[in-house]
Residue frames relative to the residue before (quaternion, step in Angstrom):
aa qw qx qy qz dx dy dz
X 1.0000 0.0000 0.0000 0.0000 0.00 0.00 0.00
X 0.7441 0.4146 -0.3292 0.4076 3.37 0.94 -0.55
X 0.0696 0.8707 -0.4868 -0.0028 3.64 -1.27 0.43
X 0.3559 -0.7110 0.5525 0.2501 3.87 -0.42 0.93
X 0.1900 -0.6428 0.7341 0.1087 3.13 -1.40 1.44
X 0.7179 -0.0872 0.4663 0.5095 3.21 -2.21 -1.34
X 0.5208 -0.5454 0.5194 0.4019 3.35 -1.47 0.57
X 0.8307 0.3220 -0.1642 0.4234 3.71 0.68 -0.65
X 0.5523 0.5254 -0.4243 0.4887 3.52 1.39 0.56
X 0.2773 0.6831 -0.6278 0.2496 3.41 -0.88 0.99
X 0.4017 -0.5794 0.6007 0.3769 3.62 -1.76 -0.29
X 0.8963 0.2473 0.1497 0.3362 3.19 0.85 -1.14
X 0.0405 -0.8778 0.4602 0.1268 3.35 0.08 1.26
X 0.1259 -0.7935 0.5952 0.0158 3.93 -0.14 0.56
X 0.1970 -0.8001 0.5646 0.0470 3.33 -1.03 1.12
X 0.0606 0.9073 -0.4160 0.0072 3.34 -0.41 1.00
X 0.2135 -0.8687 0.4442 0.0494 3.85 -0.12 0.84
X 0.3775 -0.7139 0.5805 0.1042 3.40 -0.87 1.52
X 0.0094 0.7992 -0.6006 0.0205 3.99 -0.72 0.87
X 0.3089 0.7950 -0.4606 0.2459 3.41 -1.05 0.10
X 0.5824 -0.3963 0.5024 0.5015 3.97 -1.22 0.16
X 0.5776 -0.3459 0.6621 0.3293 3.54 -2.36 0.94
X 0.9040 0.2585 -0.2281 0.2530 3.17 -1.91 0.93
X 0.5863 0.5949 -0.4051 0.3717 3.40 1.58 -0.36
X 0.7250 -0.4921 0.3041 0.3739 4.01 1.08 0.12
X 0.5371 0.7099 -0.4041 0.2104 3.35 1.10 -0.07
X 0.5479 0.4416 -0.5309 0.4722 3.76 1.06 0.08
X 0.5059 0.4744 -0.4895 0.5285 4.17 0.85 -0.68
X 0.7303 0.4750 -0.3613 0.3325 3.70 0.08 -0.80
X 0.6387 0.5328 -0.2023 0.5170 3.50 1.48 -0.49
X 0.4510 0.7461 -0.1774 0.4566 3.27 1.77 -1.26
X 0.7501 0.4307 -0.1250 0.4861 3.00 0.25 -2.03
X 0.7038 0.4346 -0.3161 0.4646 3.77 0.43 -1.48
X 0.8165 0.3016 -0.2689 0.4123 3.62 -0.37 -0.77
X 0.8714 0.2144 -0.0559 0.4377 4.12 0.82 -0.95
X 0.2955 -0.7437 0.4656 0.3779 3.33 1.95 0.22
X 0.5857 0.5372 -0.5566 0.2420 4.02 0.17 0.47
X 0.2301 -0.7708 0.5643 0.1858 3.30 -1.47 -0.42
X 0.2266 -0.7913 0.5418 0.1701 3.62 -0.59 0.49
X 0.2202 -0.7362 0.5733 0.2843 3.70 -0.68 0.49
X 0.7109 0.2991 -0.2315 0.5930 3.60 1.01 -0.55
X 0.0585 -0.8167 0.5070 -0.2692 3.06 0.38 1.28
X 0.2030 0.8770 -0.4233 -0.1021 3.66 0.06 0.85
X 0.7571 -0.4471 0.1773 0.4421 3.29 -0.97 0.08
X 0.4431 -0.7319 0.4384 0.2754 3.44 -0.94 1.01
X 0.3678 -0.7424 0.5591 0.0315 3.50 -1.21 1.29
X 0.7073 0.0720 -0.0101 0.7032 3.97 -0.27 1.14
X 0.4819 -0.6854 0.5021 0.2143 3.57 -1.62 -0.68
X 0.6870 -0.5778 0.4406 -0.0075 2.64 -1.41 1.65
X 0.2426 0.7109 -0.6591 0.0378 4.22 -1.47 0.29
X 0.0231 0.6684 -0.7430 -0.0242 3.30 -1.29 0.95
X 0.3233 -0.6912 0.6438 0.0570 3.33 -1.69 0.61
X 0.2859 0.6231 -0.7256 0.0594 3.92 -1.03 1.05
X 0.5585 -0.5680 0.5601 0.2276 2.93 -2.04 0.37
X 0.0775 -0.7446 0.6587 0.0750 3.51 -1.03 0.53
X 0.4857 -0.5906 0.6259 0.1533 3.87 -1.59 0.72
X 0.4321 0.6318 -0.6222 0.1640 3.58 -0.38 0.56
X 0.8641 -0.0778 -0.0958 0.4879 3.13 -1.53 1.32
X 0.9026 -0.2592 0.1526 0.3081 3.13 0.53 1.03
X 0.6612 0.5127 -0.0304 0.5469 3.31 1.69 -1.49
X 0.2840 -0.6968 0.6508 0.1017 3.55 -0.80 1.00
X 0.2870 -0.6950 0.6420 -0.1496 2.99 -0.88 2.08
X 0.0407 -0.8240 0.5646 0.0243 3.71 -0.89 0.90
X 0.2536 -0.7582 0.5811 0.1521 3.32 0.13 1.06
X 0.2280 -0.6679 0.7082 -0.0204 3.39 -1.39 0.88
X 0.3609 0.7899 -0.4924 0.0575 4.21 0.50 0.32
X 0.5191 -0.6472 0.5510 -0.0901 2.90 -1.58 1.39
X 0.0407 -0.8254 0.5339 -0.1792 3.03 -0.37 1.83
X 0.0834 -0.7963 0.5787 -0.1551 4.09 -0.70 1.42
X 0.5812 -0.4283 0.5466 0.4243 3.54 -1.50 0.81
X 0.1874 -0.6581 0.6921 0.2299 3.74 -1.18 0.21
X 0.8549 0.0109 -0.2940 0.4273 3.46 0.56 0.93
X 0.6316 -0.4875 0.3820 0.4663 4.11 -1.19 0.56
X 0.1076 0.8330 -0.5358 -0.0868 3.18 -1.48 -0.11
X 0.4712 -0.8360 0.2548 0.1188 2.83 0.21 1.67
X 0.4771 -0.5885 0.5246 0.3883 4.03 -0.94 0.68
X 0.3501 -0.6801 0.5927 0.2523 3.77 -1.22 1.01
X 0.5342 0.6423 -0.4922 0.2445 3.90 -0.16 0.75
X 0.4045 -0.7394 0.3981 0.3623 3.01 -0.72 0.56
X 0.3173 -0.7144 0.6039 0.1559 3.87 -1.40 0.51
X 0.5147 -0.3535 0.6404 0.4473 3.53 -1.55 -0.31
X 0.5712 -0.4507 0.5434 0.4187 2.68 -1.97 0.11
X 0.7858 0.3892 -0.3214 0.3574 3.91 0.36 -0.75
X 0.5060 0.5239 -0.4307 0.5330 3.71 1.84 0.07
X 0.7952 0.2289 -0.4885 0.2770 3.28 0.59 -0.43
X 0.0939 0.8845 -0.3927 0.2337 3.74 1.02 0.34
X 0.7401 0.4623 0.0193 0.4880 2.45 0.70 -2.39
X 0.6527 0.5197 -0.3828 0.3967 3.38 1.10 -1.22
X 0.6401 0.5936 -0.2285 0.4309 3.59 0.96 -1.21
X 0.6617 0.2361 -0.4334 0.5643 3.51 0.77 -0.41
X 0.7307 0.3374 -0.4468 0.3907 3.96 -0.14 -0.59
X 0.5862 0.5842 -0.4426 0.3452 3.74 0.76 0.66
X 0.7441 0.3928 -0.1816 0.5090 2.77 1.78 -0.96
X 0.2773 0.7422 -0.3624 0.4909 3.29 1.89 0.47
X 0.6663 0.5846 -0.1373 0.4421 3.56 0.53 -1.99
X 0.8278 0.4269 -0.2529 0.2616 3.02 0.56 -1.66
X 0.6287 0.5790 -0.2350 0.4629 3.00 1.36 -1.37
X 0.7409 0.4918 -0.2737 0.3665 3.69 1.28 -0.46
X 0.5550 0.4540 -0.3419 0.6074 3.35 1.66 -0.15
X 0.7199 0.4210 -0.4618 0.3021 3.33 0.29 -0.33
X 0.4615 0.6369 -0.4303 0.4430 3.31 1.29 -0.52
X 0.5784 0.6344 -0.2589 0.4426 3.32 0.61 -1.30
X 0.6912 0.5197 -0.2966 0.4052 3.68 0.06 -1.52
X 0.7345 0.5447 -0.0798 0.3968 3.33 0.51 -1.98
X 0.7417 0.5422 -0.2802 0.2780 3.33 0.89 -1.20
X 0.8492 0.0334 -0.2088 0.4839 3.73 -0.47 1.48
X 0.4096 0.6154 -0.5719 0.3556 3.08 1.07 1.18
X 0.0942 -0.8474 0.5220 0.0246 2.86 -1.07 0.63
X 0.5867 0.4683 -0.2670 0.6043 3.54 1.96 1.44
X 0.3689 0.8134 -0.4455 0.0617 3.28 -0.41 -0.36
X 0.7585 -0.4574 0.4636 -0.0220 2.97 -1.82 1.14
X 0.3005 0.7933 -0.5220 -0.0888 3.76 0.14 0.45
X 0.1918 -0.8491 0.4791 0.1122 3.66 0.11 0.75
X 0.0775 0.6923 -0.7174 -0.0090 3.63 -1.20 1.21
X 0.2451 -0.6975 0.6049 0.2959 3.61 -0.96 0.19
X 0.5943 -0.7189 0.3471 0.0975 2.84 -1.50 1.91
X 0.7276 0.4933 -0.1304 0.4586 3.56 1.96 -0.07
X 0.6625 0.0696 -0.2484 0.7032 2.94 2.27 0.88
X 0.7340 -0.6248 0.2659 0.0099 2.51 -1.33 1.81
X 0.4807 0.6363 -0.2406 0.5533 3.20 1.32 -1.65
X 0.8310 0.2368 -0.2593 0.4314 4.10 -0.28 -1.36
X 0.6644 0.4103 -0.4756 0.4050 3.30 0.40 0.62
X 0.6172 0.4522 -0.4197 0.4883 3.42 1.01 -0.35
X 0.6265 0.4244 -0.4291 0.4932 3.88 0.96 0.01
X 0.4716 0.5696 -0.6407 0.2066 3.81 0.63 0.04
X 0.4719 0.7575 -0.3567 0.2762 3.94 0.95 -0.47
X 0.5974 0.5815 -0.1326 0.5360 3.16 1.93 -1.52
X 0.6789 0.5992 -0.1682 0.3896 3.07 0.88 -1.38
X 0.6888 0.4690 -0.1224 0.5391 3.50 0.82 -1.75
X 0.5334 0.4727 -0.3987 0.5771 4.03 1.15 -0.46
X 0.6601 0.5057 -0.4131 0.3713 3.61 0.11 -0.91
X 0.6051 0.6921 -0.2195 0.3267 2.96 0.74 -1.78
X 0.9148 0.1706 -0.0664 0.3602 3.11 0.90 -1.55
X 0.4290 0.7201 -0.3437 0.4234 2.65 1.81 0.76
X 0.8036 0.2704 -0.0471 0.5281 3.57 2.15 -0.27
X 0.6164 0.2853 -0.3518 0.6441 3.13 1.82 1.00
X 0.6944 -0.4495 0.3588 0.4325 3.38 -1.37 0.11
X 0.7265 -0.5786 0.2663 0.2579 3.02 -1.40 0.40
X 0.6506 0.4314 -0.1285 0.6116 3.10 1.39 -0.84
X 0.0965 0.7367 -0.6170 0.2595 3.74 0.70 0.47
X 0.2207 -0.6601 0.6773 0.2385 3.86 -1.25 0.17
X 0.1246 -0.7053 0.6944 -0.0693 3.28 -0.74 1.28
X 0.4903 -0.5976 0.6344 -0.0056 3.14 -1.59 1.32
X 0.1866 0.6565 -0.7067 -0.1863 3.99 -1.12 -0.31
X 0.0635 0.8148 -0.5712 0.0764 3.02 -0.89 0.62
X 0.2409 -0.8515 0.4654 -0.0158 3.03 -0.77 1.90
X 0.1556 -0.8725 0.4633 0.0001 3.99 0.32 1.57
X 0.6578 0.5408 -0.2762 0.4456 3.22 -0.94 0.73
X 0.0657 0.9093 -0.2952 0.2859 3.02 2.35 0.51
X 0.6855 0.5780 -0.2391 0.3726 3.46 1.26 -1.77
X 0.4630 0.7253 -0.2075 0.4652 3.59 1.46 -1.60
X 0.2686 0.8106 -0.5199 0.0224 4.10 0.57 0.11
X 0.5120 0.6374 -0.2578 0.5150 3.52 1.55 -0.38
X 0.8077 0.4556 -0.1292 0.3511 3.19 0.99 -0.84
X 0.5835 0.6679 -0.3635 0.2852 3.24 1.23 -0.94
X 0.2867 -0.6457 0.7005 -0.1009 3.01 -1.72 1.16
X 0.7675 0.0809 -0.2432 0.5875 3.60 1.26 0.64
X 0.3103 -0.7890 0.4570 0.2688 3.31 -0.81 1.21
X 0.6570 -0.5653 0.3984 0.3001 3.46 -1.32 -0.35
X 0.4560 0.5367 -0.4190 0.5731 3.37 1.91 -0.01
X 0.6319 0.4253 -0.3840 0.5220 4.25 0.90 -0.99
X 0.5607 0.4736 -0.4724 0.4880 4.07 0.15 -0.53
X 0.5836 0.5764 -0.2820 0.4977 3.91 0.52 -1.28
X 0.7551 0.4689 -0.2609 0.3768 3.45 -0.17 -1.57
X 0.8068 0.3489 -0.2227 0.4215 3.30 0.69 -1.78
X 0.5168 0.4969 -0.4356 0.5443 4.27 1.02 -0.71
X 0.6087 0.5936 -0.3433 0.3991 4.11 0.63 -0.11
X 0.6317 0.5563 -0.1536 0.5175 3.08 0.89 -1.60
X 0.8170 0.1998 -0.0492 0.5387 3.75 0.66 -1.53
X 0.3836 -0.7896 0.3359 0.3415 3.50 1.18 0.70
X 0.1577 -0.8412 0.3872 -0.3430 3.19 0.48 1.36
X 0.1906 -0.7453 0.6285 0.1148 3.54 -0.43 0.92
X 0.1155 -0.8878 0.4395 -0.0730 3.99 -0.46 0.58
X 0.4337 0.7457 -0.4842 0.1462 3.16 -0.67 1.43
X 0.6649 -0.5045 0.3481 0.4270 3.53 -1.37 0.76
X 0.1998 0.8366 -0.5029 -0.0852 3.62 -1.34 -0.39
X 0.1626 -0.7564 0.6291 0.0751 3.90 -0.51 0.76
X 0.7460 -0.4603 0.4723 -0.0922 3.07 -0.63 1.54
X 0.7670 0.2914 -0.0468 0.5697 3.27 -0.54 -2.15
X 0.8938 0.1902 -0.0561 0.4023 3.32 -0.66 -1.75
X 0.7851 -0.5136 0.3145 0.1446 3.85 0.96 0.80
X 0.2258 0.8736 -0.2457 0.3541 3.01 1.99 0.06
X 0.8999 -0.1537 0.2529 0.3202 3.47 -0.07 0.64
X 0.4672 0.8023 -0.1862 0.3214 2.69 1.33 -0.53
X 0.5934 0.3346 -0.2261 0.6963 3.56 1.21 -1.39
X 0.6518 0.4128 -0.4003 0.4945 4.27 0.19 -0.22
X 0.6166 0.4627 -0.4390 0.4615 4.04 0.63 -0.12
X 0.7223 0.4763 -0.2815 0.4150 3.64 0.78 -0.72
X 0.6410 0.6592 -0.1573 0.3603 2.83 1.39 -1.10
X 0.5681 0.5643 -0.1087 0.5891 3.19 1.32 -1.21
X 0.7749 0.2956 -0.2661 0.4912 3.71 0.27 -0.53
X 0.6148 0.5759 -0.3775 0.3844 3.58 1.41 -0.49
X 0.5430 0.6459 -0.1682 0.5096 3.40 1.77 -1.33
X 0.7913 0.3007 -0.2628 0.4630 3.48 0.90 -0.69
X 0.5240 0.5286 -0.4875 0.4565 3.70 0.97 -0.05
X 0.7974 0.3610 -0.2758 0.3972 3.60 0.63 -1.17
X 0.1656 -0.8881 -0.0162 -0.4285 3.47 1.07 0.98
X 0.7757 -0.0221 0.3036 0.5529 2.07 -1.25 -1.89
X 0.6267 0.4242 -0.4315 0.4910 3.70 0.73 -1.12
X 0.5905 0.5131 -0.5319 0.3242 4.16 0.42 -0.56
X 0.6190 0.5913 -0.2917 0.4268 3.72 1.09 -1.57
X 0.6208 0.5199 -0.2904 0.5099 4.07 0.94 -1.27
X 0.8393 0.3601 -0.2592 0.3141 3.69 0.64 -0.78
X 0.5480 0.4746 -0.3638 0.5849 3.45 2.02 -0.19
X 0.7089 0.4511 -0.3984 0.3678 3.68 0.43 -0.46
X 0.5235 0.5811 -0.4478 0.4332 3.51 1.40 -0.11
X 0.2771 -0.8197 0.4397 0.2409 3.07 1.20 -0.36
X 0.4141 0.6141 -0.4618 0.4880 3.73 1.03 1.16
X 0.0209 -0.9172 0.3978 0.0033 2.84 0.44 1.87
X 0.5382 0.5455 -0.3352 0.5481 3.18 1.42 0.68
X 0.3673 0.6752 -0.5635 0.3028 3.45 1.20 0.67
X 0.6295 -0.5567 0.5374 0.0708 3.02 -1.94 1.47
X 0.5204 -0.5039 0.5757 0.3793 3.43 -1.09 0.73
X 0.5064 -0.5537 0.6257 0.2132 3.70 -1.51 0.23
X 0.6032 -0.6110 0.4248 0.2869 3.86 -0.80 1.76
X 0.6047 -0.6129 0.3285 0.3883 2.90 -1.01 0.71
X 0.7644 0.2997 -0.1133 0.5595 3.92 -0.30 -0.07
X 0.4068 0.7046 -0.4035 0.4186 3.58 1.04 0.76
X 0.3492 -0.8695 0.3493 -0.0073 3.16 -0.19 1.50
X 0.1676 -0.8799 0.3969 0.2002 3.42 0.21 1.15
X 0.1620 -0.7962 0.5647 0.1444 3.44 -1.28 0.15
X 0.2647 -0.8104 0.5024 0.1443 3.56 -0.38 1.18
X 0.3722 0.7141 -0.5718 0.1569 3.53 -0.48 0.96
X 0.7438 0.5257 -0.2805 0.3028 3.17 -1.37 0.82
X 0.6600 0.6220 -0.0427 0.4191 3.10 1.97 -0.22
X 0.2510 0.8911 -0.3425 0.1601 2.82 1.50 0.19
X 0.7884 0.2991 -0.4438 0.3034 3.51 1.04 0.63
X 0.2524 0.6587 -0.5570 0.4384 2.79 1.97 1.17
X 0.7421 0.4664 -0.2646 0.4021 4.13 0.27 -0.63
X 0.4367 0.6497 -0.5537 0.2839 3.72 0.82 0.48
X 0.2570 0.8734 -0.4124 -0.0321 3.14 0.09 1.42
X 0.5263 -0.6200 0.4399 0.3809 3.98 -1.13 -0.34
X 0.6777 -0.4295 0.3713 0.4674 2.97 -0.92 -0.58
X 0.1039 -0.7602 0.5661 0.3013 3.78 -0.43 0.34
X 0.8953 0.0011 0.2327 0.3799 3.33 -1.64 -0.59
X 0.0287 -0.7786 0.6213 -0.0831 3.56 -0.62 1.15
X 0.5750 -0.6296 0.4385 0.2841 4.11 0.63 0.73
């Protein structure tokens, strides 16, 4: 299914964003998808991050645009006044609220990442998924995805609780390792396949049967479709 075009030949550019606790793998998870590499010393990502691959579905060249962020703040070690650090606190909470807007803004996928060998990043997907939907449409196609698949000794979330919760919050839902390649090209894949879709379902039910592919670099926006997105769980490795 998958296939490298021209950098500028595609139908579709689709923006998708990877979210989630620091440390749970999402640049390796980005790594892997777009350049098939990995990094063991992989450090945390500073500011934000974009890679770009093409995908074949139904025919249509699909250009993934994904979006890679720290999954948490991290504050300058110095010390302030009390009335410097004020200031610091409001132009922090200024920044934040303005990059995230930024991050979020015409995506219309995403990536929630917990790692399947601490406990803690899955109890924050809740945080995460609120945000999420606090700065895309409603119908967005959201991914969970639990990385670190490779780590079987370790886990600290099963695969029936990943299942349970991508159910509950209708959730698409799958395992993935990163390291050993896991799913990984099927997690991206799967959420790309379902966004374009929906935009296929939005353009036959308009019934404009002379609709025009979408300019090149034309950003799509899924909205309104909410009985394109009744999903299950998918594939769990």
């Amino acid at each position: 299914m998958a296939g490298y075009r021209a950098e500028d030949d595609y139908d579709y550019l689709f923006k998708v964003v990877l979210i989630g606790d620091s440390g749970v793998g999402k640049s390796n998870l980005l790594s892997r998808f777009t350049k098939n590499e990995f990094n063991l010393e992989s450090k945390s990502t500073i500011g934000v991050e974009f890679a770009t691959r093409t995908l074949n579905v139904d025919g249509k060249v699909i250009k993934a645009q994904i979006w890679d962020t720290a999954g948490q703040e991290r504050d300058p070690q110095i010390l302030l006044s009390k009335t410097e650090c004020f200031y610091f606190l409001v132009l922090k909470k200024f920044l934040y609220r303005a990059i995230t807007s930024a991050y979020y803004r015409g995506a219309v996928g995403a990536l929630l990442v917990y790692d399947v060998t601490r406990h803690a990043t899955f109890e924050n997907v809740d945080r995460w998924l609120k945000e999420l939907r606090n700065h895309t449409d409603p119908n967005i196609v959201v991914m969970l995805v639990g990385n670190k698949s490779d780590l079987r000794h370790l886990v600290a979330v099963s695969t029936e609780d990943g299942k349970s919760y991508a159910e509950r919050e209708s959730l698409y839902f799958m395992e993935t390792s990163a390291l050993e390649a896991t799913n990984v090209e099927n997690a991206f894949a799967e959420v790309l396949t379902q966004i374009y879709r929906i935009v296929s379902k939005k353009s036959v039910d308009g019934g404009d049967e002379g609709a025009s592919v979408p300019a090149q670099g034309e950003r799509i926006n899924v909205k309104d479709d909410a009985s394109a997105l009744k999903r299950v769980g998918c594939c769990s490795g």
